[in-house]
C-alpha positions in Angstrom: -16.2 -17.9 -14.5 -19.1 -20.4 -14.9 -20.1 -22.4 -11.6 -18.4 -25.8 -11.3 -20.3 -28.7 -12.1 -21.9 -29.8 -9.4 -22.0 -26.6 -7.7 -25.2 -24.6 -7.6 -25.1 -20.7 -7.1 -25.9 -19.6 -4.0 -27.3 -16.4 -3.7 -28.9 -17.0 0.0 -26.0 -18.2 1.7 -24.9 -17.0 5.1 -22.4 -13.6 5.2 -19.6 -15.6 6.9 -19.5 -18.2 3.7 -20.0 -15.2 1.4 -16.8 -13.6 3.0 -15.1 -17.1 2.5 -16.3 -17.7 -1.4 -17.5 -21.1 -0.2 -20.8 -22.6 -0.9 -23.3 -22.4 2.1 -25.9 -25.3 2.6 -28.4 -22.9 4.1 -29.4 -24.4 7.2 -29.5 -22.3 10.1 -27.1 -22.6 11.5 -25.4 -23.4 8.1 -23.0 -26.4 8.5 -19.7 -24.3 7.7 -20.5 -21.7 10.2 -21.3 -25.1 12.8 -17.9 -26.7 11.4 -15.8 -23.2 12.0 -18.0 -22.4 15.5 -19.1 -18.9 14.6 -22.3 -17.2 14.6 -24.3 -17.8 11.6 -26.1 -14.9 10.0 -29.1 -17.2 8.6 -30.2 -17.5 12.9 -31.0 -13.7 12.5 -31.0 -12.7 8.9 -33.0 -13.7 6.1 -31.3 -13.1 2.6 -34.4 -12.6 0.8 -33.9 -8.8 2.0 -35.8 -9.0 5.5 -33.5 -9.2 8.5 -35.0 -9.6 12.5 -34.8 -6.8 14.5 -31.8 -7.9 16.3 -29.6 -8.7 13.2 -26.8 -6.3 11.5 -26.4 -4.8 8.5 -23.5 -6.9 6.4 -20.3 -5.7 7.3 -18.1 -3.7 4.4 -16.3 -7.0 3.8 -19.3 -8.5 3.2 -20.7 -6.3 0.9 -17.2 -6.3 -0.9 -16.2 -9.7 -1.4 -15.8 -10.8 -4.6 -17.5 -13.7 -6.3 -14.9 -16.3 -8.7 -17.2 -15.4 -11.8 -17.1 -11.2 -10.9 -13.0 -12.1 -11.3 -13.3 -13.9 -14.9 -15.8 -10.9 -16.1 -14.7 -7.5 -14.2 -10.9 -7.3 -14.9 -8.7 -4.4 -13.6 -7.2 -2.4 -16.3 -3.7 -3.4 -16.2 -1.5 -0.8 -14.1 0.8 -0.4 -17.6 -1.9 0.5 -19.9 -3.7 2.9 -17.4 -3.4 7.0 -18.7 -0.7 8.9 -17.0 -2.6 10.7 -14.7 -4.4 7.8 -13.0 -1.1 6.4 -12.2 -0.2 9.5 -10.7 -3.7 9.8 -9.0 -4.7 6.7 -7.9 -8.7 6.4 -6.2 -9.6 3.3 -4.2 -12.5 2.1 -6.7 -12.5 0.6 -10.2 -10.1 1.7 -12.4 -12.8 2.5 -14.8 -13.1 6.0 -12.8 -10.1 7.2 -13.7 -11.6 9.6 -16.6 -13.1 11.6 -13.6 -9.4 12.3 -12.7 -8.9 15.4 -14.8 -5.8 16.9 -12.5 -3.0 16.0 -10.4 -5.0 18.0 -7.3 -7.3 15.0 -7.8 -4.8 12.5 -6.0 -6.7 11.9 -2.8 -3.8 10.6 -0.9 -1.2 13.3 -1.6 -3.6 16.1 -1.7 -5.5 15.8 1.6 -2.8 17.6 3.7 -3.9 21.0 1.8 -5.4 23.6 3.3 -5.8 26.0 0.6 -7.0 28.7 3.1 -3.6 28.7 4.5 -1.1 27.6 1.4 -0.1 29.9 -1.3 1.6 29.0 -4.3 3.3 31.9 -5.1 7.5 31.3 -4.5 9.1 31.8 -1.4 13.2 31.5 -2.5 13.5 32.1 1.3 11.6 29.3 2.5 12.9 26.6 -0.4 16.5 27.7 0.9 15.6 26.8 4.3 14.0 23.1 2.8 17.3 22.7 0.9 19.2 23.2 3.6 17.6 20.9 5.9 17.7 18.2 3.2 21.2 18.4 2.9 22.3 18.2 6.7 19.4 16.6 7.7 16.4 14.8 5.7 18.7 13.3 3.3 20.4 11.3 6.0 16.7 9.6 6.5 16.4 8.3 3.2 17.3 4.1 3.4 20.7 2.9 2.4 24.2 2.5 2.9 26.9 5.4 3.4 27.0 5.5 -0.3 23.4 6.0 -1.5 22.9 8.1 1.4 25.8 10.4 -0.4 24.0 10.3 -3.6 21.2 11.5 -1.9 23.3 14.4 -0.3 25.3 15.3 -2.9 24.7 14.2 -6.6 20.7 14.4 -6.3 20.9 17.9 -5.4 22.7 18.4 -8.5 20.6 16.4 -10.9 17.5 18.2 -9.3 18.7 21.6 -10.4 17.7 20.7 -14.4 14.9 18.7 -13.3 11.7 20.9 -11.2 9.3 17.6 -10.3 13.0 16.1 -8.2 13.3 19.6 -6.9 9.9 19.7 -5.3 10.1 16.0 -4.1 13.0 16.8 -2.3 11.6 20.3 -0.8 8.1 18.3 -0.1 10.2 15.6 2.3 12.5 17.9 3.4 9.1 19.3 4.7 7.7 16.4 6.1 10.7 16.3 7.8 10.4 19.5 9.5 6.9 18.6 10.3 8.3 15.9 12.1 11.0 17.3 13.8 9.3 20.6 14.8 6.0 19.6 16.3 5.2 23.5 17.4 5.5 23.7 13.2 3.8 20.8 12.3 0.9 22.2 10.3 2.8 24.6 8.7 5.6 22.5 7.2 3.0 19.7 6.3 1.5 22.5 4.3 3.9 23.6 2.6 5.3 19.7 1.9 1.8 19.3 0.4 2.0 22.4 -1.8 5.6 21.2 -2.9 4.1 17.4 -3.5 1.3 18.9 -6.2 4.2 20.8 -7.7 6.0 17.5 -8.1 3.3 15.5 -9.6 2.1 17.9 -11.7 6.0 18.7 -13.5 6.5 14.6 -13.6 2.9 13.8 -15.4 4.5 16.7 -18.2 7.8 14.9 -18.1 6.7 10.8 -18.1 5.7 10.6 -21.8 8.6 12.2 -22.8 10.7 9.6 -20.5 14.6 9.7 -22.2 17.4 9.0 -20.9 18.5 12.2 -20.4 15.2 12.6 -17.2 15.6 9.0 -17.0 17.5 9.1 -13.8 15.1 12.2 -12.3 12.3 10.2 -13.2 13.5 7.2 -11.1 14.6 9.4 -8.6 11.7 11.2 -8.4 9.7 8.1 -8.4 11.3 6.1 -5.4 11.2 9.3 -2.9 7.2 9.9 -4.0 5.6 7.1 -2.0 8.2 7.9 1.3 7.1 11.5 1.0 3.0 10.3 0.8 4.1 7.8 3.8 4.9 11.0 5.7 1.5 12.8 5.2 0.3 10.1 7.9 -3.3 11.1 6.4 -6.1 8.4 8.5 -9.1 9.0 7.3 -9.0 5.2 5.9 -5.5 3.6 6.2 -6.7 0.9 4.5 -7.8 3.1 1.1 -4.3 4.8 1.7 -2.6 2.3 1.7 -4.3 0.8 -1.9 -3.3 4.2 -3.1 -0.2 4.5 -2.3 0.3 1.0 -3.7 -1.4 2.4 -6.7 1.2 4.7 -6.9 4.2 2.7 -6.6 2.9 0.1 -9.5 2.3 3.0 -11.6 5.7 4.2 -11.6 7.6 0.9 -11.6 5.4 0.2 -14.9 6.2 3.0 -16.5 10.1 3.3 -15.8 10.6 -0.3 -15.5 12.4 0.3 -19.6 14.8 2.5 -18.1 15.5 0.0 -15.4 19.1 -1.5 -17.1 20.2 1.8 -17.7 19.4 3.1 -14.5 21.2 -0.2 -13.0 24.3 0.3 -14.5 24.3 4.4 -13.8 25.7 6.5 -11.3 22.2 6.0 -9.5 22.7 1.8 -9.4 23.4 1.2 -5.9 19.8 2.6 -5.2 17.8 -0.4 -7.1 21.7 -2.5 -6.7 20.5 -6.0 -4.3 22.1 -8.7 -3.5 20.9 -12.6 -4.9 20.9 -14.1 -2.2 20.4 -12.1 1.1 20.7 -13.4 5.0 17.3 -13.8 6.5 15.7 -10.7 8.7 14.5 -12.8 11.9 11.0 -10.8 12.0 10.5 -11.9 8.4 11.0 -15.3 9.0 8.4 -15.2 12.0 6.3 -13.5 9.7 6.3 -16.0 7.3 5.7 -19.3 9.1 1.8 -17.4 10.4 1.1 -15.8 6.9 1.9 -19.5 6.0 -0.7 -20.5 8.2 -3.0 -18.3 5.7 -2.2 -21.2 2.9 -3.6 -23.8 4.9 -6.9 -22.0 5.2 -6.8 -21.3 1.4 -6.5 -24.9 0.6 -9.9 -25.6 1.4 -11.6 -27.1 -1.9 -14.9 -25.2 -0.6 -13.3 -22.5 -1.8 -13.8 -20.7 -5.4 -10.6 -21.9 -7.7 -10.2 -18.5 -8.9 -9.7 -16.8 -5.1 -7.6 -19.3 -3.9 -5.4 -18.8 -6.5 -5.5 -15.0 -6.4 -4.9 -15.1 -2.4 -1.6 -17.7 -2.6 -0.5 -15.7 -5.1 -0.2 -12.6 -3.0 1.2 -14.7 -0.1 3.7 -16.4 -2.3 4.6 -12.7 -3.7 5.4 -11.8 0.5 7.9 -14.5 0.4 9.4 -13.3 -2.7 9.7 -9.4 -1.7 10.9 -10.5 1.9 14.6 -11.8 -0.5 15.3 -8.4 -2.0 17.7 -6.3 -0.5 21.1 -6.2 0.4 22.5 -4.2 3.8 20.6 -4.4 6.3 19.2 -1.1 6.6 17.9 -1.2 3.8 16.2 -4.0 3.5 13.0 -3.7 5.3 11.9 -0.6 2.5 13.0 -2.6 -0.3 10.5 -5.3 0.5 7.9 -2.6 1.7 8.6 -1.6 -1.9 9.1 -5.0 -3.7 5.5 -6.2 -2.6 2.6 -4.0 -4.1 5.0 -4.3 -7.9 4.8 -7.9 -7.7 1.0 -8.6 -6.1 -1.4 -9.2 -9.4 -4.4 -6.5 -10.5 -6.8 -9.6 -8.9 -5.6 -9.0 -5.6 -5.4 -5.3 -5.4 -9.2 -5.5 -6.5 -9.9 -7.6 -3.6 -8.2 -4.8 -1.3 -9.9 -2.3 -3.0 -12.8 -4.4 -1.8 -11.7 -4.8 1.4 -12.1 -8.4 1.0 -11.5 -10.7 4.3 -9.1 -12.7 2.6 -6.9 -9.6 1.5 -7.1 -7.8 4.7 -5.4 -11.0 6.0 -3.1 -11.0 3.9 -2.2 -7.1 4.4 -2.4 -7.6 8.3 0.9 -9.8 7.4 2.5 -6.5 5.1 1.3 -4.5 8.6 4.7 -6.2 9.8 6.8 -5.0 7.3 5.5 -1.6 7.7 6.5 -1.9 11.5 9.9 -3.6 11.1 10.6 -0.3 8.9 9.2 1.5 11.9 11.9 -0.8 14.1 14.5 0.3 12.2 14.2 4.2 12.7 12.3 5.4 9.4 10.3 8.2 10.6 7.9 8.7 7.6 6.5 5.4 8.8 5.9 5.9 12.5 2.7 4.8 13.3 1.8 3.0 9.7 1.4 -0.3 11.1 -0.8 0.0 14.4 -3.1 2.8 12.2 -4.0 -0.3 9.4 -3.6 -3.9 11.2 -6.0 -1.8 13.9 -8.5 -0.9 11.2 -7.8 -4.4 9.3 -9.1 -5.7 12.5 -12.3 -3.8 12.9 -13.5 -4.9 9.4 -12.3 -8.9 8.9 -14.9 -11.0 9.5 -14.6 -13.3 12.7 -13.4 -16.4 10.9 -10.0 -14.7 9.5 -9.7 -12.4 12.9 -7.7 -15.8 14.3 -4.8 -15.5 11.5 -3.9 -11.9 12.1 -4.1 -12.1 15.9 -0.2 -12.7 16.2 0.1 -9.6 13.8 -2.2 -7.5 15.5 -0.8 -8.5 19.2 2.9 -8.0 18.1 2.4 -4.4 16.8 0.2 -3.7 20.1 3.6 -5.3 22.0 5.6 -3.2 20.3 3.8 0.1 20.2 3.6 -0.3 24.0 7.1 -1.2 24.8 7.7 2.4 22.8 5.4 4.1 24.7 6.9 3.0 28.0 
């Protein structure tokens, strides 16, 4: 995108306006950074490529955020026209990378947990028994939903899984997790072997996708919606912040690809799964939520800054709002949204994550409280989600957003401490 008119290019403009994509008059201290009353980085830092021997190195923010004119240039690949096996194995980066992906060990997210030193792939009918019998009295019970989904999960998904390997090993690799989570002594153990039944999974549904019919239709979808609860479980924190732009990665992937099926699906046996209601109650801690991220749009309607962010960043907030009125019991509700948010955000805005932009860690400090309301309500393969990112959103922001994610950030603290009591 071309500069405005009016508006020179800055390229020696104090970090804190360069996090902000607002143009910097480059006094020291610069007059936003006087206006906001934080430290400018022209007092200790000179552009040209010299800096004092008190000054920092730009923060990752810095060095990630993303100029209006990169935006209009540098376009994501849309998530529906990416090959098959990138959507499968999404890597925090540019999407351009994807032809380095060459198998579906690649995925960094669900493949990290793997210990090949310890995990063999050769069959163990003793050991799948054992997984398929704690799905059945046990993990199943843990998925979201009413009496009747959770009976579809007990019951007719077994079934269906039978004809189908990649729903077979989804269900073994979070029956798994499960045990991973309910045996503690057996942790490692059980994590492997989830992980070893994960790679199975992906590696039968890549084979199966471009085939999608409607006869794997329903496995597919299945398949599909118990992937990203089964990566939750990993718990992998290396980076929460990259894990969670993968796992995103993952869910937009398969929503593009199996969105055709999406009627037929609807009016299946497997409907009440995607079923929601038009018109749901409010969920209290959603409505809190929404009156600070809303506090976000004030900030964004600052005519300093760049057109093109603005619009990407009150897009994404607008798209919270949206996700936080899908759903339909209760229970159920808080995964749906968890869910309904990453499909609906634009490829803009997962490029700024990607970035760790300032702007869209703000932003995803706010999604930290849907990850812990899901925590609230008992989902296990989510435990610890939201402390693990708003935590790590809140070492990299820059100091001018750190204001509007300090309610985020203190609630999750609350909360994680009242638990821990």
């Amino acid at each position: 995108m071309p500069p405005r008119l009016g508006h020179k290019k800055s390229r020696a403009g104090c970090r804190s306006c360069k996090a902000r994509h607002v143009k910097c008059d480059e006094n020291r201290p610069c007059g936003n950074c006087t206006r906001h009353g934080v430290p400018c980085s022209l007092l200790t830092w000179a552009p040209g490529g010299t800096q004092s021997m008190s000054s920092t190195p730009p923060s990752s923010s810095a060095r990630g955020s993303m100029q209006a004119d990169e935006l209009g240039v540098t376009r994501p690949t849309p998530t529906s026209s990416l090959p098959i096996n990138f959507v499968l194995n999404p890597v925090p980066g540019n999407a351009e990378s994807h032809s380095e992906i060459s198998t579906p060990d690649s995925f960094p997210f669900l493949t990290r947990f793997v210990n090949r030193a310890y995990y063999t792939e050769s069959a163990n009918w003793a050991q799948d028994l054992e997984l398929m019998h704690h799905w059945t009295a046990f993990a199943a019970w843990s998925v979201p939903g009413n009496e009747e989904i959770k009976n579809l999960w007990k019951i007719e998904i077994p079934q269906l899984a039978v004809s189908h390997p990649f729903l077979m090993h989804q269900l073994l690799a979070f029956a798994a997790f499960h045990l991973a989570h309910v045996r503690s002594a057996d942790q490692l153990k059980y994590s492997l072997i989830a992980a070893g039944h994960q790679n199975k999974s992906i590696r039968a549904m890549s084979k199966a996708l471009p085939g999608l019919i409607p006869e794997n239709s329903d496995a597919l979808f299945i398949t599909s919606t118990l992937m990203p609860l089964t990566a939750f479980a990993s718990k992998t924190t290396d980076n929460p912040i990259d894990d969670i732009v993968s796992l995103f990665q993952l869910i937009r992937g398969n929503h593009s690809i199996l969105s055709s099926a999406f009627i037929r699906i609807l009016r299946g046996t497997f409907g009440p799964i995607v079923r929601t209601a038009l018109d749901p109650p409010p969920l209290p801690l959603m409505v809190d939520m929404l009156l600070h991220v809303d506090q976000l749009t004030a900030l964004l309607e600052d005519p300093d800054l760049e057109p093109t962010y603005r619009r990407i960043c009150v897009e994404a907030i607008y798209n919270i709002r949206q996700a936080t009125n899908h759903g339909d019991d209760p229970g159920d509700r808080p995964i749906r949204i968890a869910y309904t948010w990453p499909i609906k955000i634009s490829s803009d805005f997962m490029l700024l994550l990607k970035r760790h932009d300032s702007g869209a860690l703000a932003i995803l400090a706010h999604y930290c409280i849907i990850l812990h309301l899901n925590q609230e309500e008992g989902y296990w393969f989510i435990e610890g989600w939201s402390s693990r990112l708003v935590e790590e959103i809140s070492r990299q922001i820059e100091p001018l957003w750190k204001p509007y994610i300090q309610w985020c950030v203190e609630y999750i603290r609350g909360q994680q401490g009242i638990a821990s009591a």
